[in-house]
C-alpha positions as CSV (number, residue, x, y, z in Angstrom):
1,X,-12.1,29.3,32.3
2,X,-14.9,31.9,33.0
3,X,-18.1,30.7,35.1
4,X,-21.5,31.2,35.2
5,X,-22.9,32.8,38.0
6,X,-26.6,32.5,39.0
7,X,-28.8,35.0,41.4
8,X,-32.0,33.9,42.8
9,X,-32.7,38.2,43.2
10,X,-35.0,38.8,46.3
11,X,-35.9,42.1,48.1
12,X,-34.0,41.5,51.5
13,X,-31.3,39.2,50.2
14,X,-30.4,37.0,47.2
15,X,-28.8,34.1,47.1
16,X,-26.1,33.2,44.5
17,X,-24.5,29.8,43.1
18,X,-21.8,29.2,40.4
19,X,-20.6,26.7,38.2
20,X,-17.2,25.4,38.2
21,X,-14.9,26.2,35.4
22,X,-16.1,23.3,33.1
23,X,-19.2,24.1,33.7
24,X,-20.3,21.1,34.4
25,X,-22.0,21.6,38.1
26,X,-23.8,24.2,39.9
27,X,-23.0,24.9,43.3
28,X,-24.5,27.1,46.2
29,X,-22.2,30.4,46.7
30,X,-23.6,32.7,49.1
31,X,-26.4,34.7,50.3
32,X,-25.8,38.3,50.2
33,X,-28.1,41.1,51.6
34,X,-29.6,43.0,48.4
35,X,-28.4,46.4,49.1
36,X,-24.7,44.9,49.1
37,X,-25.2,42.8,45.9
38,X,-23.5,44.7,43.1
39,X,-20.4,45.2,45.4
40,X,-20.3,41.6,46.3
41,X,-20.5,40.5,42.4
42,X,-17.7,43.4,41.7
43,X,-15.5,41.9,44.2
44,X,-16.5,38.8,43.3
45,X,-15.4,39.3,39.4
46,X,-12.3,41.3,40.2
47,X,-10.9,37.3,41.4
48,X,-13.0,34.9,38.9
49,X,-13.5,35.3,35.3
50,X,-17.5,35.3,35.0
51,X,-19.2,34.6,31.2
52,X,-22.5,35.6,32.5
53,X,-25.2,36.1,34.9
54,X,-28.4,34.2,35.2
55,X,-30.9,35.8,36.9
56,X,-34.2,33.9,37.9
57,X,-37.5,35.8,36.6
58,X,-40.0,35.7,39.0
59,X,-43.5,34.4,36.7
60,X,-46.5,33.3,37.9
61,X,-48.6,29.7,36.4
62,X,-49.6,31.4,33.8
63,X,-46.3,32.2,33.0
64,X,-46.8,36.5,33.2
65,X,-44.9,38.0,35.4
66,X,-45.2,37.7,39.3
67,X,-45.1,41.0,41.5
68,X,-41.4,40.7,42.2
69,X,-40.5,41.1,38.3
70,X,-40.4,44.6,38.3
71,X,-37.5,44.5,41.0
72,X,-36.2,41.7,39.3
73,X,-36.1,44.0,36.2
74,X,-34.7,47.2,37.2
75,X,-31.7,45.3,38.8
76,X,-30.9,43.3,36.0
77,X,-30.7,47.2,34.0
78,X,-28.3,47.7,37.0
79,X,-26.5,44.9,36.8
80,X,-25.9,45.5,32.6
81,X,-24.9,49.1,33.5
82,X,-22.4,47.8,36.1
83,X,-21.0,45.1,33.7
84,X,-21.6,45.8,30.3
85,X,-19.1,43.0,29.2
86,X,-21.2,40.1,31.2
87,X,-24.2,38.5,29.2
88,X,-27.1,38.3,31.1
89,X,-29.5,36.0,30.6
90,X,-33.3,35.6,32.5
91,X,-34.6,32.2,33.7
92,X,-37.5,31.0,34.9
93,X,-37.6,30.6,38.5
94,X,-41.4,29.1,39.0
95,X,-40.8,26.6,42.2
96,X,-37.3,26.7,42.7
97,X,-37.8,28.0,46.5
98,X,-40.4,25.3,47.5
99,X,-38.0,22.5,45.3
100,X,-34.7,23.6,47.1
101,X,-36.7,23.0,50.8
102,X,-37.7,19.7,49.3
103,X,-34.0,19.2,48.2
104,X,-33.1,20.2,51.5
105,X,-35.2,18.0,53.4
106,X,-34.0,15.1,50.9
107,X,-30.4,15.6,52.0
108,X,-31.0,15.3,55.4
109,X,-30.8,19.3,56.2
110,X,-31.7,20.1,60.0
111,X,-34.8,21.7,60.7
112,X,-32.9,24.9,61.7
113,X,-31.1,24.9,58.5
114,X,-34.3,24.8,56.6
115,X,-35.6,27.8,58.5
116,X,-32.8,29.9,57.7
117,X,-34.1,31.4,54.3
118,X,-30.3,32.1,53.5
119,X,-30.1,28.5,52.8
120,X,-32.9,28.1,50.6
121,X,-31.4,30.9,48.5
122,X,-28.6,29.8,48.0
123,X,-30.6,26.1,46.6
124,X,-32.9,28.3,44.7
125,X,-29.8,29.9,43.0
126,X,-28.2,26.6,42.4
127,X,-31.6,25.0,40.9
128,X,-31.8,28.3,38.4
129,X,-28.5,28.0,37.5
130,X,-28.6,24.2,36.8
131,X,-31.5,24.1,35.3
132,X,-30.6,26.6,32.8
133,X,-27.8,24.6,31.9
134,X,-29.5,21.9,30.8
135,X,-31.7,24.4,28.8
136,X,-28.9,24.8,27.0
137,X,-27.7,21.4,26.3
């Protein structure tokens, strides 16, 4: 059964979390350095059947959009161009980094594991993906 896959999209890296095949739960995946993102997803959807991508939009409180949504943008043209037969689907990413470091912190994370922006990604990716799941229900 095909997945979603989630991409909390950032300038340096971007951190990515999945569901499993029911898609039921959202998990962390990986963090991958930007510049190597689209060859990560290819490789990635060459082995698992993918539905579609999520892709947090960067907005600010007043819900326009934040400085990184241009970037955000122009990949997710990219990413359509790459894979014209994966939906893609934007959702709202206001908070997720500050709630995945206070996830983190919840589940007992070490301090160095919260310092390693990898990690908080990754949570970011999860919380995106999650959350648009229960958008959805």
């Amino acid at each position: 059964m095909p997945r979603l896959l989630a991409i909390d999209y950032g300038a340096k890296r971007s951190g990515i979390a999945v569901t499993d095949p029911l898609k039921i739960i959202a998990t962390a995946l990986d963090t991958v350095p930007t510049h190597q993102l689209t060859d990560f997803l290819k490789k990635y959807t060459l082995s698992e059947q993918v539905e579609a991508f999520v892709v947090g939009m960067p907005k600010k409180l007043d819900n326009t959009d934040s400085e990184n949504a241009a970037r955000v943008t122009a990949f997710v043209k990219s990413l359509q161009k790459a894979f014209p037969e994966i939906s893609v689907h934007l959702h709202d990413e206001r908070f997720t980094s500050s709630m995945a470091l206070q996830s983190m912190i919840a589940s007992g994370s070490k301090k160095s594991d919260r310092r390693d922006k990898g990690n908080i990604d990754k949570v970011s990716a999860t919380i995106i993906l999650q959350s648009f799941m229960e958008s959805r229900r």
